[in-house]
N, C-alpha and C positions, 0 to 999 in steps of 0.2 A: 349321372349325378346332377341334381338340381345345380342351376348359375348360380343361386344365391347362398347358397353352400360354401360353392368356391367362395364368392367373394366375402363371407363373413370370415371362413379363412383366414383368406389372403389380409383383409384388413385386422387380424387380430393379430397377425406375424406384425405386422407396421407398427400395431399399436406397443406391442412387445420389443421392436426393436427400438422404437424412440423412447421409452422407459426408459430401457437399459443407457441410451445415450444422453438419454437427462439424469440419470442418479449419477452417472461418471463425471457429467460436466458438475452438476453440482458439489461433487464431490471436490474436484479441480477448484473449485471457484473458493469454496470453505477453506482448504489447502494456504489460496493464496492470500486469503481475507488474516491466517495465522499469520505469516510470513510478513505479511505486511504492519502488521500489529507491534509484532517483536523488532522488526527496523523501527516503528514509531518510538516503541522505548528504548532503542538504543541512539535515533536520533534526541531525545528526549535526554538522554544521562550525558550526551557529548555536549549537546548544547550548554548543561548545567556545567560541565567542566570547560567549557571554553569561554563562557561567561564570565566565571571567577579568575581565569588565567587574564583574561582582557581587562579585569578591575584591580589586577597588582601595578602600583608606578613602574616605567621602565626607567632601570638606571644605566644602563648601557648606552651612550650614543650614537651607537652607530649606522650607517643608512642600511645597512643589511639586516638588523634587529628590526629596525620597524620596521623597513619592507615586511619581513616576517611576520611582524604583527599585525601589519595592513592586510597579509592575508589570510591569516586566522581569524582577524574581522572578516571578511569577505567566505571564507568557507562557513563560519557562524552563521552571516545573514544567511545564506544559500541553506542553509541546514533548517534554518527558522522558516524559509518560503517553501520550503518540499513539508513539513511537516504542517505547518496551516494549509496546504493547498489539498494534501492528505484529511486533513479533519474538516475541509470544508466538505471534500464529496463526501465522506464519512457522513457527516451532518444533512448533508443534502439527502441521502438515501434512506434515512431515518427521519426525515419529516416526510416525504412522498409515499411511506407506508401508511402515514396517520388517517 
């Protein structure tokens, strides 16, 4: 059997096995593009409710209430800087196609 036989072959198996292992990663990567999506909007719906929770007056005063409130501010901001840091690369990877 001619060599180039073989090696049209041999490179058509390569070419067939890295398909296969880009349609899976692809597939992985859309999976997580979801997943990440759905936490956007549920970081998106908690923000809105801990928003309105932090713009009611406190009538309570005691150092244990606001501590608590100092850190539902704190887990707020934290929720606000994952979700822009989220929509920057989001944004970044959508102008780099253009």
């Amino acid at each position: 059997m001619p060599w180039y036989i073989i090696l049209i072959s041999a490179l058509g198996i390569v070419v067939l096995v890295e398909t296969f292992l880009l349609i899976r990663l692809s597939i992985t990567i859309f999976k997580f593009e979801d997943e990440i999506t759905g936490c956007l909007d549920k970081i998106d719906l908690s923000y809105k409710k801990i928003a309105i929770i932090l713009e009611k007056p406190l009538f309570y005063d005691s150092p244990e209430v606001r501590e608590v409130l100092n850190q539902i501010g704190s887990v707020n901001n934290s929720l606000l800087e994952i979700a822009n840091g989220l929509a920057r690369i989001d944004i970044e990877d959508s102008t780099e196609g253009d």
